[in-house]
N, CA, C and O atoms as a DFTB+ gen file, in Angstrom:
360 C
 N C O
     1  1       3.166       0.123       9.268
     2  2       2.215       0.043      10.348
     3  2       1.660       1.443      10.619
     4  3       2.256       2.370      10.071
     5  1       0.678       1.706      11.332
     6  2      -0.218       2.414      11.307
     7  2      -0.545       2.874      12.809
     8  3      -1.319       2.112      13.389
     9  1      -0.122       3.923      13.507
    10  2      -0.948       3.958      14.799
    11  2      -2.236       3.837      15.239
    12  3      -3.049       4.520      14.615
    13  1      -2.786       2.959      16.410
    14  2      -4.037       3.565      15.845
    15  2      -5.068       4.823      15.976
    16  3      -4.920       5.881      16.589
    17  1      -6.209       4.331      15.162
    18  2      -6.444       5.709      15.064
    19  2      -5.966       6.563      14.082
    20  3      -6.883       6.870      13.320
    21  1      -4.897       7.078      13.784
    22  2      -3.990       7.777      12.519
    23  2      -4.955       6.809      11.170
    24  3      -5.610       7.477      10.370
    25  1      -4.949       5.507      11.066
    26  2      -5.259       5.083       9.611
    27  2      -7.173       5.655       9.546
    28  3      -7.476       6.166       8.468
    29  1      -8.091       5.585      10.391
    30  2      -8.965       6.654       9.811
    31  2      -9.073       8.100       9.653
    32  3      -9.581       8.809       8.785
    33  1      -8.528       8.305      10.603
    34  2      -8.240       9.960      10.022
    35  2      -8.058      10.023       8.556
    36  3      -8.923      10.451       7.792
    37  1      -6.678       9.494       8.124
    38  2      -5.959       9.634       7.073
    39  2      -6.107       8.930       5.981
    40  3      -5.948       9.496       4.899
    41  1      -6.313       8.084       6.014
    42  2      -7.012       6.598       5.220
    43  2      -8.478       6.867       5.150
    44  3      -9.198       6.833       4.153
    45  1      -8.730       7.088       6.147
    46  2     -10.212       6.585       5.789
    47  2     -10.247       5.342       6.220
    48  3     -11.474       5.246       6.167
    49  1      -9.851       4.131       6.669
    50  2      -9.708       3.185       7.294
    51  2     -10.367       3.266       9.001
    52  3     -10.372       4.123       9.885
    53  1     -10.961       1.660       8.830
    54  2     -11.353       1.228      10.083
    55  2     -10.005       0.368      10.986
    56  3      -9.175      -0.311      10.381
    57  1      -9.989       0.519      12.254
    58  2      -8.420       0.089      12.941
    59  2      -8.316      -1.436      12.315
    60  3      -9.274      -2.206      12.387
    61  1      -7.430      -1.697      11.875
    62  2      -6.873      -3.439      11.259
    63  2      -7.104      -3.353       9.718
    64  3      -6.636      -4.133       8.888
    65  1      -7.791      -2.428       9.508
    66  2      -8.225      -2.565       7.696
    67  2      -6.933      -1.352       7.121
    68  3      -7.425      -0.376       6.555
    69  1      -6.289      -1.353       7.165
    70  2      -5.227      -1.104       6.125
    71  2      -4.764      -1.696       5.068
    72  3      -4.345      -2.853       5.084
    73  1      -4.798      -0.936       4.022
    74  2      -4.327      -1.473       2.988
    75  2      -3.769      -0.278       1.683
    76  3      -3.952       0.936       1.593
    77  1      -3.166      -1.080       0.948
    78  2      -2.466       0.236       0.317
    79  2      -3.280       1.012      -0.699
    80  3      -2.853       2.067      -1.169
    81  1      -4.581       0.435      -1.077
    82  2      -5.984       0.897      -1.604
    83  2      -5.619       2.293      -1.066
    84  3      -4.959       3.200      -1.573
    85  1      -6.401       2.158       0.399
    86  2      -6.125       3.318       1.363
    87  2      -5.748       4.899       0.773
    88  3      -6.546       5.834       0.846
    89  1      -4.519       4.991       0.242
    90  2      -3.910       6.195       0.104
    91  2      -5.000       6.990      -0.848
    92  3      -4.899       8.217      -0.837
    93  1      -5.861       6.504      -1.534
    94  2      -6.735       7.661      -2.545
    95  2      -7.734       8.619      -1.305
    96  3      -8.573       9.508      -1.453
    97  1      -7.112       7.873       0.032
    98  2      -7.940       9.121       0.501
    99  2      -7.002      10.034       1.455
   100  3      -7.593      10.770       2.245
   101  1      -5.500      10.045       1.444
   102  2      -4.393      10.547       1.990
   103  2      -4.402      12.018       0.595
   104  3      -3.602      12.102      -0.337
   105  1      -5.193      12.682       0.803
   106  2      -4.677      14.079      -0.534
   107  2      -3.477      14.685      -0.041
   108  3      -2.546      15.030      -0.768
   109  1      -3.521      14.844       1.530
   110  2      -2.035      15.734       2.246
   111  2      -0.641      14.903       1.869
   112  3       0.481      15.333       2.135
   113  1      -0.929      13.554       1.157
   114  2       0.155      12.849       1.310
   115  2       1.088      12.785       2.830
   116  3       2.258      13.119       3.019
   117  1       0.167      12.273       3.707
   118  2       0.805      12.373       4.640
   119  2       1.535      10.718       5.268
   120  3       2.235      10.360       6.215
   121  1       0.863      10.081       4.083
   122  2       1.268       8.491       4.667
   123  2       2.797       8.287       3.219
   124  3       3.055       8.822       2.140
   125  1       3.298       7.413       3.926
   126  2       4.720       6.771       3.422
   127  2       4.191       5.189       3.199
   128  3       3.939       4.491       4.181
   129  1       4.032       4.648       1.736
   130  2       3.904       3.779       1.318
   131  2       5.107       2.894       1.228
   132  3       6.058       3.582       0.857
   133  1       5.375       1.918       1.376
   134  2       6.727       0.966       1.897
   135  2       5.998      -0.670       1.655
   136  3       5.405      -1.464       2.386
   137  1       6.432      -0.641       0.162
   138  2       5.965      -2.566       0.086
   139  2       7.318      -3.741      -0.008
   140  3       8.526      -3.699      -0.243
   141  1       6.402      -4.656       0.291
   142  2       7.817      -5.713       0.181
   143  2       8.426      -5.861      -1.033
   144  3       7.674      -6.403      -1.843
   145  1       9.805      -5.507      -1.585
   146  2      10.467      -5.631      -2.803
   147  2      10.343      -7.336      -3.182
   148  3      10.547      -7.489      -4.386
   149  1      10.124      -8.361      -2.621
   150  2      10.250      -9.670      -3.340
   151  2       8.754      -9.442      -4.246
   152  3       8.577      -9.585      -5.456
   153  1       7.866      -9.074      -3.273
   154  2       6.659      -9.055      -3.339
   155  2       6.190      -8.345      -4.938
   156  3       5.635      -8.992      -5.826
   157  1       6.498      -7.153      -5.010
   158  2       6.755      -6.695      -6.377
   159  2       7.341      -7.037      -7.297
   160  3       7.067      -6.446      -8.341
   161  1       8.088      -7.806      -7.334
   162  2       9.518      -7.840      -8.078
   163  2       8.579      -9.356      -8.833
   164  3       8.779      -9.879      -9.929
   165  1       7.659      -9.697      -7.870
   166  2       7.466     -11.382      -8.373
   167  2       6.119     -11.100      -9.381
   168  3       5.330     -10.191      -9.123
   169  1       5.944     -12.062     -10.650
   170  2       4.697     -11.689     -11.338
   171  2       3.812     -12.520     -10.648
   172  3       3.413     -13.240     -11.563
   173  1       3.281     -12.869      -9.703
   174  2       1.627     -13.054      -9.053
   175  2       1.123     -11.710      -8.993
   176  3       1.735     -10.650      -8.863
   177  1      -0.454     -12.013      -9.145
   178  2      -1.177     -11.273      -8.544
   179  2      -1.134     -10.584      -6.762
   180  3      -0.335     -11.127      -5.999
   181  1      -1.433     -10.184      -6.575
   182  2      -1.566      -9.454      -5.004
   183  2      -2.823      -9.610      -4.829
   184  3      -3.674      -9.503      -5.711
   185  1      -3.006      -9.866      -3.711
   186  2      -4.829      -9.716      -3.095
   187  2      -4.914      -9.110      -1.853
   188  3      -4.262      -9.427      -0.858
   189  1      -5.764      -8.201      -1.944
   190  2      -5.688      -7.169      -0.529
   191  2      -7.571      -6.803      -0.702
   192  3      -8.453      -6.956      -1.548
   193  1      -7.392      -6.146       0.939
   194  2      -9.024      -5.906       0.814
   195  2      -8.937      -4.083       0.277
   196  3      -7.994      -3.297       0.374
   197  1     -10.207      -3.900      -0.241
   198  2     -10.695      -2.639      -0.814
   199  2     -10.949      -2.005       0.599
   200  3     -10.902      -2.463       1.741
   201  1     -11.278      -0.593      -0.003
   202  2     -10.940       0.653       1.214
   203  2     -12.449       0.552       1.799
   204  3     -12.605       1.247       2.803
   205  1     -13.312       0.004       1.479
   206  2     -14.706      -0.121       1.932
   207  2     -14.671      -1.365       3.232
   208  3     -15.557      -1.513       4.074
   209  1     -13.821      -1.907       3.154
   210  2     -13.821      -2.853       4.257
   211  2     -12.993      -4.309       4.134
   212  3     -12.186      -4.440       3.214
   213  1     -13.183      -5.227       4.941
   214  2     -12.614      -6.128       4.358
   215  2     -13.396      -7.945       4.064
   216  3     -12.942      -9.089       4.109
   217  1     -14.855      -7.284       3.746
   218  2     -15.761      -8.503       2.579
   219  2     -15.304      -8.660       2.005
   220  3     -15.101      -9.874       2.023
   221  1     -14.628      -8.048       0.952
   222  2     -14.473      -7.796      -0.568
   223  2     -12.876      -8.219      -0.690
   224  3     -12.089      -8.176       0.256
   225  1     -12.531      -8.662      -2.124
   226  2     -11.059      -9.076      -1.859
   227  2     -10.618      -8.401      -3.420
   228  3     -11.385      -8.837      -4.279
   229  1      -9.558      -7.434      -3.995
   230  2      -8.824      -6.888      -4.783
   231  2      -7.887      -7.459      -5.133
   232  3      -6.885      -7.406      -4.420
   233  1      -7.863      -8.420      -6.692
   234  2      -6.272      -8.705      -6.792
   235  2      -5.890      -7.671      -8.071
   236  3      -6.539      -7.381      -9.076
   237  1      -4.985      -7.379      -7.754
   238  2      -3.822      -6.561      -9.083
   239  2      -2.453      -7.067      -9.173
   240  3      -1.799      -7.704      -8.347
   241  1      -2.213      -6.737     -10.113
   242  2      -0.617      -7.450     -10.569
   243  2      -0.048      -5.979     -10.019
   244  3      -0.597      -4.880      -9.941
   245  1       1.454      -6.496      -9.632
   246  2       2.217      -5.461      -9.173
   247  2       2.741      -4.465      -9.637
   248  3       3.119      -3.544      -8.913
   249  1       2.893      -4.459     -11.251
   250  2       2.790      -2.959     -11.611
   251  2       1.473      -2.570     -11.942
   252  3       1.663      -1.926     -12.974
   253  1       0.306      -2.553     -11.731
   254  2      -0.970      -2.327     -11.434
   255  2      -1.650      -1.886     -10.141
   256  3      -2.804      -1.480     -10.008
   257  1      -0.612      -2.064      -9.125
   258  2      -0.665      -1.449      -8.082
   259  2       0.054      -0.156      -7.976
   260  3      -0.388       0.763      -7.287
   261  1       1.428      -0.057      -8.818
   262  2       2.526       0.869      -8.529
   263  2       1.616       1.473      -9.639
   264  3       2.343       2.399     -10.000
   265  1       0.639       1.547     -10.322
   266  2       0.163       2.892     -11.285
   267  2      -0.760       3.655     -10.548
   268  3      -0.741       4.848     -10.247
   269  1      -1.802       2.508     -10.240
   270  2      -2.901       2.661      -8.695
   271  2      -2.058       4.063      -8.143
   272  3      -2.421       5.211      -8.397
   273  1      -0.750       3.663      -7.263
   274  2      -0.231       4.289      -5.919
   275  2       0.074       5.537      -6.583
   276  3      -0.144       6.639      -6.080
   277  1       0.762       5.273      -8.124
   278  2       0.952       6.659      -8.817
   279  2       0.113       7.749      -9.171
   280  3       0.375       8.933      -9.383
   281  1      -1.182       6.968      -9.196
   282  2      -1.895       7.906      -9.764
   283  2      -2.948       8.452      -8.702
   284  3      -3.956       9.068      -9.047
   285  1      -2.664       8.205      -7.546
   286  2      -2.954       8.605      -6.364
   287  2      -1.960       9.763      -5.449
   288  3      -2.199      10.324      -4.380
   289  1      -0.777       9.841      -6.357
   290  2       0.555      10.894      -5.813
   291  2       1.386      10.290      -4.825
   292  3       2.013      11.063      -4.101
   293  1       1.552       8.754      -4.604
   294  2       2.372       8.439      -3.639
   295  2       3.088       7.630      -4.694
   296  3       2.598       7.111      -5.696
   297  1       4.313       7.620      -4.290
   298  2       5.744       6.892      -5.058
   299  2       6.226       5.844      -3.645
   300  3       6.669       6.195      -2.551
   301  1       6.045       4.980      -3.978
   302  2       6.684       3.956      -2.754
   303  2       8.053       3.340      -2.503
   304  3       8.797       3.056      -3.442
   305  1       8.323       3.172      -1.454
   306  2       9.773       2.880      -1.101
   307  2       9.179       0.925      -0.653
   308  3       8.143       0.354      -0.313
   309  1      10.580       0.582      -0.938
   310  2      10.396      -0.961      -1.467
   311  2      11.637      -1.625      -0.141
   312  3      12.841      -1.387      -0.040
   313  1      10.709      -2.531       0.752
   314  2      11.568      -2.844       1.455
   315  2      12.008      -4.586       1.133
   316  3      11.176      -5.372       0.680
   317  1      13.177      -4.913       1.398
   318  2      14.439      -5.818       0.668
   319  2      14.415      -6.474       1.911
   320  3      15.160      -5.936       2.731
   321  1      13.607      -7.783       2.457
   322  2      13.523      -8.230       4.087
   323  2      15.083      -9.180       3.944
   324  3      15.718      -9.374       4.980
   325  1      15.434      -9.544       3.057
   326  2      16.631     -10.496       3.129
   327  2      17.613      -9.634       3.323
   328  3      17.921     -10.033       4.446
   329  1      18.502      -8.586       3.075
   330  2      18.922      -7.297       3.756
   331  2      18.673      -6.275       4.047
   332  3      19.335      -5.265       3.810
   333  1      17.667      -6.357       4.617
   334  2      17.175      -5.165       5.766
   335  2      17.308      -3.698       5.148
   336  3      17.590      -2.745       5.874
   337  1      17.096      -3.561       3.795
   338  2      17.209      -2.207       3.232
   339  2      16.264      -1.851       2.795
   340  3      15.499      -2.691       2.321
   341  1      15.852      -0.190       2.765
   342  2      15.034       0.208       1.656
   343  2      15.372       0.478       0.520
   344  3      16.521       0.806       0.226
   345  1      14.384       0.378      -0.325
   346  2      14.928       0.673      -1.828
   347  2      14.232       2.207      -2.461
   348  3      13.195       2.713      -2.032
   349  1      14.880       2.628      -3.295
   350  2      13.696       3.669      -3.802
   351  2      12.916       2.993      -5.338
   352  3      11.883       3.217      -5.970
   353  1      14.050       2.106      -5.451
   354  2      13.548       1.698      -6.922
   355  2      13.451       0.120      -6.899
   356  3      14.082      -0.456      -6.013
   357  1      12.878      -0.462      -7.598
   358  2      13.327      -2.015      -7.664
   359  2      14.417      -2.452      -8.945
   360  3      14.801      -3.616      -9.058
């Protein structure tokens, strides 16, 4: 989650439009990326809106996102909702 306010500064985001697109405009790395581990772990696609707004709809497969986030300089922590843990890895 996002205070608001904080996701345009940092994002580049309008308040409610977050998404993990987002981070190509975080250069300070100042945001902490944190996705759902089932969510990754599963082969569907993902669909999220693009950093331009939310008309438009983005699907990527989930290691297609984790190259995305990589190649943007953020490494994400993977949260496990069935025991309440973070992960660093899946």
């Amino acid at each position: 989650m996002v205070r608001a306010g904080k996701s345009g500064l940092v994002l580049g985001l309008k308040g409610g439009a977050v998404t993990p697109l987002g981070v190509v405009n975080d250069k300070d790395n100042q945001v902490r990326v944190v996705l759902d581990a089932a969510m990754m772990r599963a082969s569907q696609p993902i669909l999220m809106h693009p950093v331009a707004g939310n008309t438009h709809t983005v699907v990527l497969l989930p290691q297609d996102l984790l190259k995305y986030l990589d190649a943007c300089g953020h490494t994400p922590l993977f949260a496990d909702f069935q025991t309440s843990t973070i992960l660093d890895t899946l």
